[in-house]
N, C-alpha and C positions, 0 to 999 in steps of 0.2 A: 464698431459700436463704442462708445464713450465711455470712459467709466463712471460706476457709480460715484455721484459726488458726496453720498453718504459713506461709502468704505473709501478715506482716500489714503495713503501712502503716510506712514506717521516720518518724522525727521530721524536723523539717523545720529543725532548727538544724543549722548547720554543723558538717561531720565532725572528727572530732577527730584529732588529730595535727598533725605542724608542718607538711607538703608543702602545697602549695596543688592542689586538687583539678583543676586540669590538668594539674599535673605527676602526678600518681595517674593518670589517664587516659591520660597518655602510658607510664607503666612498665608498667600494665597491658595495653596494646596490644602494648608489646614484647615482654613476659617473660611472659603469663602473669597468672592471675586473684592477687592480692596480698596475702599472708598479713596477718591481722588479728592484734592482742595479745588478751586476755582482758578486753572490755570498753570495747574501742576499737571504736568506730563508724566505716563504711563511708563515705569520700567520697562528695561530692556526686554526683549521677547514677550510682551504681553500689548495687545490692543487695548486703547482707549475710550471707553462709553461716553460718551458729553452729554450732557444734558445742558438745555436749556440755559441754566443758572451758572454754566461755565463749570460747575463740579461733574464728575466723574466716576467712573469704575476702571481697576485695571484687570483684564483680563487675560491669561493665559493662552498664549496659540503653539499651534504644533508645527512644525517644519513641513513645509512641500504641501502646506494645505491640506496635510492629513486629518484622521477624527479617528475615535475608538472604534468608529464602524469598521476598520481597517483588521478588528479581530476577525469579524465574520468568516473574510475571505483567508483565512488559515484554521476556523473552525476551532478558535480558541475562544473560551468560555471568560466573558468578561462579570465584573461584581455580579451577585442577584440583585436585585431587588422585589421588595414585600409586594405581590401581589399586583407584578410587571405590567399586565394588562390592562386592569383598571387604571393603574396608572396614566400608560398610556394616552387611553383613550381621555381620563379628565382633563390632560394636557392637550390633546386635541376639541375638548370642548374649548376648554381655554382660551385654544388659539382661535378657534371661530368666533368665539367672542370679542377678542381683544382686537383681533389682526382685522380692522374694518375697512381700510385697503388697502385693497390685494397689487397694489400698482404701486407700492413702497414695500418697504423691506419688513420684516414681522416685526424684529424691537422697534422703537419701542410701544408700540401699539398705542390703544387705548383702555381706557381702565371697565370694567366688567363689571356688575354687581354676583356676587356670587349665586343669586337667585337665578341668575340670567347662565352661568357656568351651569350650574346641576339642572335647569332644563334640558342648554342641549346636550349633555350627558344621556339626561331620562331619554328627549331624541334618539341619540346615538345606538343605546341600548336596545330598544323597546319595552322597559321596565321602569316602573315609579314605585316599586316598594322601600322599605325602611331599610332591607338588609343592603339594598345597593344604594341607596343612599348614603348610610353609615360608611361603606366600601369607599364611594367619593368624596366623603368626607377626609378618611385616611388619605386619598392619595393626594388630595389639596395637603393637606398638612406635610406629606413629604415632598412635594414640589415646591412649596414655599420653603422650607426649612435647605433644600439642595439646590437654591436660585435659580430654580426654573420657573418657579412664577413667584408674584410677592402679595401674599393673601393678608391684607389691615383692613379693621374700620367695614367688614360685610363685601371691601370693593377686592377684584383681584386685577391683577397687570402683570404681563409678560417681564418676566426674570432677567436677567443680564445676561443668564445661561442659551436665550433666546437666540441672543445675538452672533453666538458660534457657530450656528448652522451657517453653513458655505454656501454663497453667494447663487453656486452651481445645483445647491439642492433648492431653492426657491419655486424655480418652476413646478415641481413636484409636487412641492407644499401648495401654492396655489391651487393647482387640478383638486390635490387633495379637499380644500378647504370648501371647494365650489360644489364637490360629491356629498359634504356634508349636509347632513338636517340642521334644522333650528328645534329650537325649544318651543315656537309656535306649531310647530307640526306632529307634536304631541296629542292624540286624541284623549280629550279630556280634562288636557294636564292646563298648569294653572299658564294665565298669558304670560309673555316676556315682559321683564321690564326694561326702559329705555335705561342707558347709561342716563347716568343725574347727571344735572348741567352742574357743572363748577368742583366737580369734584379732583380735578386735576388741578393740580398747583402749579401749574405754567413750566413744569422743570419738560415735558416730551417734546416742549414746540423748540425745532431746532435744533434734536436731540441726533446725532449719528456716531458712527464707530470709525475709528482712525488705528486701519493696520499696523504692524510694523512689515518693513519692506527683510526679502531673505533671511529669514529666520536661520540661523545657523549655517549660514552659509559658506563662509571662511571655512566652515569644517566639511561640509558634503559637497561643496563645488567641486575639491578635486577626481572625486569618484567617478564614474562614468552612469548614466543611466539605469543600470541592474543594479549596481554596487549599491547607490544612494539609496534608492527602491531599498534596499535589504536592512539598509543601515534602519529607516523611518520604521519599517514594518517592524524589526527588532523593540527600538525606542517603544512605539505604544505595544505592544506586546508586554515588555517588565516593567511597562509603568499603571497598564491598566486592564491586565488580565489579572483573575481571582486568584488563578494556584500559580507558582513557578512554571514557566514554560520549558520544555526541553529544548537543548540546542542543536538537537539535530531536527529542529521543524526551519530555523533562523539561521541563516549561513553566516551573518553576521556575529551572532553569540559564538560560532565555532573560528573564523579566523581571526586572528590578533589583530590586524590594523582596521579591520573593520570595528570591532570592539573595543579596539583605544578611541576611536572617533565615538563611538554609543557611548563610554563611559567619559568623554568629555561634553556633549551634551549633556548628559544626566550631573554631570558636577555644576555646571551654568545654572542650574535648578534645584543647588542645595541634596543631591539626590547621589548615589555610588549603587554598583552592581552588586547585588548580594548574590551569591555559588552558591548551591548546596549539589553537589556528588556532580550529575551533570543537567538540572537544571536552572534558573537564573529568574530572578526575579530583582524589586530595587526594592533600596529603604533611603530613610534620610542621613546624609555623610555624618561623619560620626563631629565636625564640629559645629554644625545644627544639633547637637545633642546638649542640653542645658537644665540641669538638675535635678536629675534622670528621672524624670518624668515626660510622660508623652501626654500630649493635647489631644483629644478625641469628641469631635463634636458628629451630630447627627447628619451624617454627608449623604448623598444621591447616589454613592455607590454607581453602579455603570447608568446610570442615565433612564430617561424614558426613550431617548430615540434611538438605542438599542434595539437592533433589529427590525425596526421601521423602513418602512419602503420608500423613505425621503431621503435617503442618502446622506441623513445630517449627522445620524452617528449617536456615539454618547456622551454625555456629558463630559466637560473638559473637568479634569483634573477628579478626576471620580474613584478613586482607589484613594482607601484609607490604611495605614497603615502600622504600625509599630514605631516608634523614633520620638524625638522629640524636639518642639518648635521653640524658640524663646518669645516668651512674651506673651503667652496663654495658659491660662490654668490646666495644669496636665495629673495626668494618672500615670502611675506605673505601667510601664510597655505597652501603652497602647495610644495610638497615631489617629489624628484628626484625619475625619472623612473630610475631605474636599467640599464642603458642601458652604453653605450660608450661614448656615449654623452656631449656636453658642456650645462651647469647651462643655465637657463632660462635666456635670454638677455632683455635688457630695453621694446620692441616691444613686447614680450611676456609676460611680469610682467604686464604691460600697460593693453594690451587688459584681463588678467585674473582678474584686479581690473573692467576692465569696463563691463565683466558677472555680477561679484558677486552684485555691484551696482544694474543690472539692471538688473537681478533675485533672486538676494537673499534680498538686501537690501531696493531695493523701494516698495519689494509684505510686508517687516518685517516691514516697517514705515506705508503702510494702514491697515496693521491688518491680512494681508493675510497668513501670515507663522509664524510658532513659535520662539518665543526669539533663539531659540539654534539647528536651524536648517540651516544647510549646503545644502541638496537637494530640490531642488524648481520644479512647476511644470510649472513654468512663463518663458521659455525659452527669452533671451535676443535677440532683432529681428537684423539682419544681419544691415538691415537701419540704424538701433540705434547705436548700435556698430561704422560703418561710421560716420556718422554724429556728432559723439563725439570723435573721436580718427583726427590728425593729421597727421595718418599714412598714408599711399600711400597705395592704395586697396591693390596693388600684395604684400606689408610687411605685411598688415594687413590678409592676407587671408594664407602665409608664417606663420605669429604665431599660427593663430588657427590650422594650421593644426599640428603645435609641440606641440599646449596644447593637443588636440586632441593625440593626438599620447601617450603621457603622461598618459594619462586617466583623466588630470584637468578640461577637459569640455568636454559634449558629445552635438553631435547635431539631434535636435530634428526637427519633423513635427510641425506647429504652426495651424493645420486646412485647412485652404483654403489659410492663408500667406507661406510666402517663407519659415518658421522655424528660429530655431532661436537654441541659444548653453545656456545650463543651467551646474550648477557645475559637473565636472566628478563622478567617483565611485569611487576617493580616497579621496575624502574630508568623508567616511566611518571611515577611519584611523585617524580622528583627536583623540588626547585623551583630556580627558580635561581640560588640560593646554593651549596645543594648540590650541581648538576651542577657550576659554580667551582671548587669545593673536589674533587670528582671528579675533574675534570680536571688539577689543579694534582698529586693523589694517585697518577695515573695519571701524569703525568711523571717524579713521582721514584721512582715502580717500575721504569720501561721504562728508564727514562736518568739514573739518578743523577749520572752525574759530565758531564752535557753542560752548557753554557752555560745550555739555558733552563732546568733546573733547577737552578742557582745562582742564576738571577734569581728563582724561588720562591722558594726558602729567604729571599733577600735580603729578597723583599715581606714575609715573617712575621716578620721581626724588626722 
């Protein structure tokens, strides 16, 4: 069979531009798949989206044509995401929409009117009420914001995230797409509307993905077939599972030269192996770390096609983390979700100092938590939160749910109270530079004018 001449073999000289392709790898983990100029090739280890107009996307690939669906089969728990299913499925209306045929490749489709997505949703369903509408409202809003689809303007169009599903999961996708309903097959519900004519700006005609050939391969060729297998399953395991994994599930995390090979992939991507006892998880290398502040935007976390029966897996570069990026408005210790997204804004730095305060740092000043600990069991109460922020509920209730989305706070049951949000599962990924810098960040919030925050300030000068 021929190959696709839309995925074709990218050149094997190095990518043009001046960034050094780990720092590409780190802004595209942060922020989002990385707009290309008209003729500018795709950093090292990442595929090239073309459009039309000669401009671009650079996107992240994994080794050996792996995907985070790779957690399943060791039954490791990758990010959550808010209300997984819904999600889902709007991204399946999505695709029936957009993907109008089924005889090319899904990106980059055609564009949708969103009226045309939330029917065949209500399809999908069999409900047209307001609460699941709302429900698909949300999960449009996080599939756009984690570039799986790109929602402007009423129209939606398939994401850049699209184009990561594996060539091999296609056919899948198709059956799937053909079992689907439409939005006309709604009894009662309102007609379809046709895509509008001209609403595309000529950038899809023309538009395909240009792999790179062997991803890491100087490094896993000399392994033998199981070894390499352990080395991959390792790699997406600490780069996009939710907690630390143990190393006795990875036989790679436990021998040394299989782990000098993991931990030289993961440096190619601005990234190093964070230990703690004998688990293993990654952060960003500590000289990716730039004025100790971490970037933290609204990212996709493990994906919609987590756990999907299409074998595409989840979203690339989906784990957010702790560290920090150069070049992005960042927060104290906390790491941009991989998503589409814009850097964490003042409202959301805000209320991320005032968890850490009020469950990391007031349970650390009674004696409750250890000097060097990021996870608390003291969830910060919703009241609290109010009651010290100047924010306006609906901004204030707007961030948590972008830290939230991020994976930088998660929210908990508090017994019989209302609960309350304690630090996410990527303050895991500090290394320890960063948790330093954390710590030091976390003083001069809580207590700018005490003693031991004047001995900070003192050591940075």
């Amino acid at each position: 069979m021929p190959a696709d001449p839309r995925h074709t073999p990218a050149a094997t000289a190095p990518a043009a531009g001046t960034e050094p392709s780990r720092t590409a790898h780190v802004r595209a983990r942060a922020g989002g798949p990385l707009p290309l100029g008209a003729g500018e090739a795709a950093p090292a280890g990442m595929a090239r989206l073309g459009r039309g107009d000669g401009t671009g996307l650079a996107l992240p690939v994994w080794p050996d044509g792996a995907t985070p669906s790779l957690l399943e089969e060791y039954q490791v728990a990758p990010m959550a995401v808010e209300r997984s299913g819904e999600t889902r499925r709007v991204l399946a209306a999505a695709l029936r929409c957009c993907w109008t045929d089924l005889s090319a490749d899904p990106w980059p489709g055609t564009a949708a009117t969103v009226d045309d997505v939330l029917s065949a949703y209500r399809a999908l369903i069999g409900r047209g009420d307001d609460l699941m509408r709302n429900w698909a409202v949300g999960a449009l809003r996080r599939l756009h914001d984690s570039a799986w689809l790109e929602v402007t303007g009423g129209l939606v169009r398939l994401g850049p995230r699209c184009a990561s599903w594996p060539a091999a999961s296609h056919a899948q996708l198709r059956e799937l797409m053909r079992r689907l309903p439409t939005g006309e097959e709604v009894p009662g519900g309102p007609e379809v509307l046709p895509v509008a004519e001209g609403v595309l700006d000529g950038a899809e005609a023309g538009a395909g993905v240009t792999v790179p050939e062997e991803v890491d391969e100087d490094l896993l060729g000399p392994f033998d077939e199981r070894r390499r297998a352990e080395v991959v399953a390792a790699f997406m395991a600490v780069e996009h599972a939710a907690e630390p994994v143990h190393e006795a599930r990875f036989p790679a995390l436990r021998d040394p030269v299989l782990r000098r090979a993991l931990a030289e992939m993961l440096e190619r991507r601005g990234r190093v192996l964070v230990h703690d006892r004998d688990a293993w998880t990654s952060g960003y290398a500590a000289e990716t770390l730039a004025g100790g502040g971490v970037p933290a935007g609204p990212g996709p976390g493990p994906g919609p096609g987590s756990g999907s029966g299409s074998g595409a897996g989840s979203a690339p570069g989906t784990v957010s983390e702790a560290g920090t990026v150069p070049g992005a408005e960042t927060v104290p210790g906390a790491d941009a979700a991989s998503g589409a997204g814009s850097a964490l804004g003042e409202s959301e730095r805000a209320v991320l100092v005032l968890v850490l305060i009020h469950s990391v740092a007031i349970p650390r000043a009674d004696g409750l938590l250890p000097a060097d600990s990021w996870l608390s069991p003291f969830p910060a109460q919703v009241d609290e939160l109010r009651r010290h922020t100047r924010l306006p509920i609906g901004e204030l209730d707007a961030a948590l749910r972008v830290l939230r989305h991020a994976g930088l706070v998660t929210q908990v049951k508090a017994g019989e109270e209302a609960g309350g949000y304690v630090p996410g599962p990527q303050f895991h990924r500090l290394t320890p530079q960063a948790r330093r810098r954390l710590q030091e960040e976390l003083i001069l919030a809580a207590g700018p004018h005490t003693p031991l925050a004047a001995a900070v300030r003192a050591n940075r000068r």
